[in-house]
C-alpha positions in Angstrom: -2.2 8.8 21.6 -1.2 9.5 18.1 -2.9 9.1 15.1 -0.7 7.8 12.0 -1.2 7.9 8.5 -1.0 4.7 6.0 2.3 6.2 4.5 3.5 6.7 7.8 2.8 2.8 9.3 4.0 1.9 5.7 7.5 3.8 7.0 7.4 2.4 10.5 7.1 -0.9 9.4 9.5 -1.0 6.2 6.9 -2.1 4.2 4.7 -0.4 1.0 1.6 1.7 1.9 -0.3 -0.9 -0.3 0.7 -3.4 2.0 -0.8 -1.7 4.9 -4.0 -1.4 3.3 -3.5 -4.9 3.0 -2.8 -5.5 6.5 -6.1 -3.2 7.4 -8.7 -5.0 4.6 -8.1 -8.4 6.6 -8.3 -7.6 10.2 -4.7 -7.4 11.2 -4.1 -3.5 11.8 -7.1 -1.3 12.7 -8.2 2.0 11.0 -10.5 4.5 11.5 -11.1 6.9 8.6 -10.8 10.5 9.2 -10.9 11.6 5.6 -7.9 9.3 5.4 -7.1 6.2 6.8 -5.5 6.5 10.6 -4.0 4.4 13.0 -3.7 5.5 16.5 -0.4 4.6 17.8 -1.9 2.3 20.4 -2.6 -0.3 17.6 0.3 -0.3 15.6 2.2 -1.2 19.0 -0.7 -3.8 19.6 0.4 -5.5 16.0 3.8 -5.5 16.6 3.6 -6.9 19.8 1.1 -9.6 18.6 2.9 -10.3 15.2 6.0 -11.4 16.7 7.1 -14.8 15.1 4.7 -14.9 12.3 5.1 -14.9 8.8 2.8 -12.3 6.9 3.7 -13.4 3.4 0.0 -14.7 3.3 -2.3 -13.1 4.6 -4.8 -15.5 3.8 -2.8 -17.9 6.1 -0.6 -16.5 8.7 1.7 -19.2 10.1 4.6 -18.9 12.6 7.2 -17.8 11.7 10.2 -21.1 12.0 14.1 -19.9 12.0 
């Protein structure tokens, strides 16, 4: 298992680190803080895998994602 930073997920994902802090504050990537914010490997695969055919753009209200 390996741990990943914020920066890091921000990277893997192509997204902004704030929006990984985003993603974390309401439940949808796990964290454990280890003087910074880490995400074992584990759950970013567990995200992907579950967040396939959603639509983030609200995180209030995650709906699936229609093409």
């Amino acid at each position: 298992m390996e741990l990943y930073t914020v920066v890091e997920v921000a990277q893997k994902l192509r997204t902004t680190k704030q929006r990984v802090y985003q993603l974390i504050r309401h439940g949808y990537i796990k964290a454990l803080k280890l003087g910074d914010l880490k995400i074992p490997s584990y759950e970013l695969e567990r995200f992907i895998r579950d967040s396939l055919e959603k639509d983030f753009s609200d995180l209030d209200n995650v709906t699936d994602l229609f093409i």
